[in-house]
C-alpha positions in Angstrom: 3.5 -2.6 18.7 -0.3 -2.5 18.3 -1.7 -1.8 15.2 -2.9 1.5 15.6 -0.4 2.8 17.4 1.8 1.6 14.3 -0.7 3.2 11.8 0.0 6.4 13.7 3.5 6.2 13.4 3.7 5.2 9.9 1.2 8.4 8.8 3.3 10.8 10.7 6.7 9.9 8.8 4.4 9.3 5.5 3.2 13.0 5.8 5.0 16.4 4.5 3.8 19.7 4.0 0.2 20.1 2.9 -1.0 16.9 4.4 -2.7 15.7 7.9 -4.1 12.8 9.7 -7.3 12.1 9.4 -9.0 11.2 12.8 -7.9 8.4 14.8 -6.3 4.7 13.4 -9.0 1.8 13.6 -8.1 -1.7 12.8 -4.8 -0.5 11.7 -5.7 1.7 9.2 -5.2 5.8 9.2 -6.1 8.3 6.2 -3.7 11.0 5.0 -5.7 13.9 3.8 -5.1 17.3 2.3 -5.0 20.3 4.2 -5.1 22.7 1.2 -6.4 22.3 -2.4 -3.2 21.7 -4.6 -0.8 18.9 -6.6 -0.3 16.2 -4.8 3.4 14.9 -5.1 4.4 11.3 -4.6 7.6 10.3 -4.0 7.2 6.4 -6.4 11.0 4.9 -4.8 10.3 5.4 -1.5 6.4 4.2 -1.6 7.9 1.2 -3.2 10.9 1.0 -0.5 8.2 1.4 2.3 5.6 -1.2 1.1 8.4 -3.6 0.4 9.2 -4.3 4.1 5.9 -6.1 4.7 3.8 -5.9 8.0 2.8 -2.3 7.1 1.8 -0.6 3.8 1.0 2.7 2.2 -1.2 3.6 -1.3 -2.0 7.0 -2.5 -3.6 8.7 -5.4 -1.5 9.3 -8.5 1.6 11.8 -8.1 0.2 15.5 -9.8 -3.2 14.6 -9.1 -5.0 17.6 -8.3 -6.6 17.7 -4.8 -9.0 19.7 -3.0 -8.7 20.5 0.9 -9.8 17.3 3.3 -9.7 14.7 0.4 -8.3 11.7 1.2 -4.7 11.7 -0.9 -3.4 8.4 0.6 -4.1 6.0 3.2 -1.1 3.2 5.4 -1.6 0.8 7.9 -0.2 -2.3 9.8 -1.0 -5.5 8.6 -1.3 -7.8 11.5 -2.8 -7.0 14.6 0.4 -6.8 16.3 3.8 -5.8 14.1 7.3 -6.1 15.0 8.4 -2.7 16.4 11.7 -2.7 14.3 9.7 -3.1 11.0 7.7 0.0 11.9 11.1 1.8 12.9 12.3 1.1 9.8 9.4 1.8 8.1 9.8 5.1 9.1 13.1 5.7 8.2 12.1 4.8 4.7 9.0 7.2 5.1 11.6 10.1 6.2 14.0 9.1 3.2 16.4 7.4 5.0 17.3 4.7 2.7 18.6 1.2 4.2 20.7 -0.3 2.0 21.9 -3.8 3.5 18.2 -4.9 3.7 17.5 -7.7 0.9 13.4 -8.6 2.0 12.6 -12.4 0.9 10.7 -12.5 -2.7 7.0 -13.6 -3.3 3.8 -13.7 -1.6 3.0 -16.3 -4.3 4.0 -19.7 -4.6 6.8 -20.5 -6.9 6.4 -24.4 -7.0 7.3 -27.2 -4.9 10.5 -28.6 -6.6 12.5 -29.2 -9.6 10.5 -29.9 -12.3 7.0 -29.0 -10.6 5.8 -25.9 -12.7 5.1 -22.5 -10.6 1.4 -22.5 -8.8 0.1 -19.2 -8.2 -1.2 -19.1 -4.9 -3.7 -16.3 -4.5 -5.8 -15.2 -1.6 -8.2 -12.6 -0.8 -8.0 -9.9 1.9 -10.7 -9.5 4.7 -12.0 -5.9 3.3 -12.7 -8.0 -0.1 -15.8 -9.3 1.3 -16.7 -5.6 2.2 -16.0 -3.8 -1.0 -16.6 -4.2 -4.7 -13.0 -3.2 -5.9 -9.7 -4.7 -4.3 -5.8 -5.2 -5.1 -7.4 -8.9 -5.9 -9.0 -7.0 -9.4 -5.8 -6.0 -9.9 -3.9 -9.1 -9.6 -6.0 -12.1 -11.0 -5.9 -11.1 -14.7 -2.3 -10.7 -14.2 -1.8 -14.5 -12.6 -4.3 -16.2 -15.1 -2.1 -14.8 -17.9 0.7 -15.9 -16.9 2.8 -13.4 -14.8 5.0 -14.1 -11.9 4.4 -11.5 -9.3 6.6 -10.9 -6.5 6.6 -8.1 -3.6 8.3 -5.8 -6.2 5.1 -6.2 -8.2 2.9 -5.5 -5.1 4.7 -2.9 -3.7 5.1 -0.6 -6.5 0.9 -1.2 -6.7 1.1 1.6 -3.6 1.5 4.2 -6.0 -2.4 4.9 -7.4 -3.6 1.6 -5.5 -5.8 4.1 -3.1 -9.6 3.2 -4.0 -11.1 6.6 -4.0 -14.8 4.8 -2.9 -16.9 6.7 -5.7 -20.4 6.4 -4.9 -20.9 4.8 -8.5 -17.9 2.5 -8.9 -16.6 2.7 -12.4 -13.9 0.2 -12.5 -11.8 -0.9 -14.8 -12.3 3.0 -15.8 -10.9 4.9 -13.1 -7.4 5.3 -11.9 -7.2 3.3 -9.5 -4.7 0.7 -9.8 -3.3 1.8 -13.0 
């Protein structure tokens, strides 16, 4: 399935009432917005559930954040250019709280050593949009490998949930919520 056509598919069983699609999907990517001003509610267990499949991913604002009508509340996307159709089928059914429980995804976008006796070796890489924007997940994520902590697709998934870069003009990270 192509990407966009993915990122279509994944917003539309991502959104519930109060929520719409912004525009059209390009390179993968599609923002959910609010239709209303309100508080937005995120469901934590199923983000995690979703972004745990790989191939596709979903981050949002906090849950009870308080949004105003046509702000971007949350964004998903396919990762590769081209993603298995059953991994966006059962992305889905995650979105739409259908919960698969004889899936058991591999651990670790990290390397975890080559051997016995060959200490762990945090293998970290940067996404594309890191050379087009000031704050990424990789922010997030290097302080937590140089001290020390193992971190598997758990840990990255469950980064969906506030990991939506609201793109102030003045970017105050560290201070700002997202990530946190």
């Amino acid at each position: 399935m192509h990407e966009d056509e993915a990122a279509y598919a994944l917003a539309k069983a991502l959104m519930d009432n109060g929520v719409a699609i912004e525009g059209e999907p390009k390179e993968g990517k599609i923002n959910i917005i609010a239709e209303r001003d309100g508080l937005l509610k995120v469901d934590k267990n199923t983000l995690t559930q979703f972004n745990m499949l790989g191939d596709v991913m979903c981050a949002t604002l906090h849950s009870n954040t308080v949004v105003r009508k046509g702000q971007i509340v949350g964004g998903t996307r396919a990762i590769p250019l081209v993603v298995k159709k059953s991994i966006v089928e059962e992305a889905v059914e995650i979105a739409n709280r259908v919960k698969s429980q004889d899936k058991n995804p591999p651990h670790s976008p990290f390397n975890k050593g080559g051997g016995k006796g060959i200490p762990p070796i945090p293998v970290l890489g940067i996404p594309a949009c890191g050379m087009y924007h000031k704050t990424t997940i990789f922010d997030l994520i290097l302080p937590r490998a140089l001290a020390g902590e193992t971190i598997g697709r758990k840990e990255l998934a469950e980064l969906g949930h506030g990991g939506l870069c609201l793109n102030c003009k003045k970017c105050a990270y560290p201070v700002c919520p997202f990530g946190k």
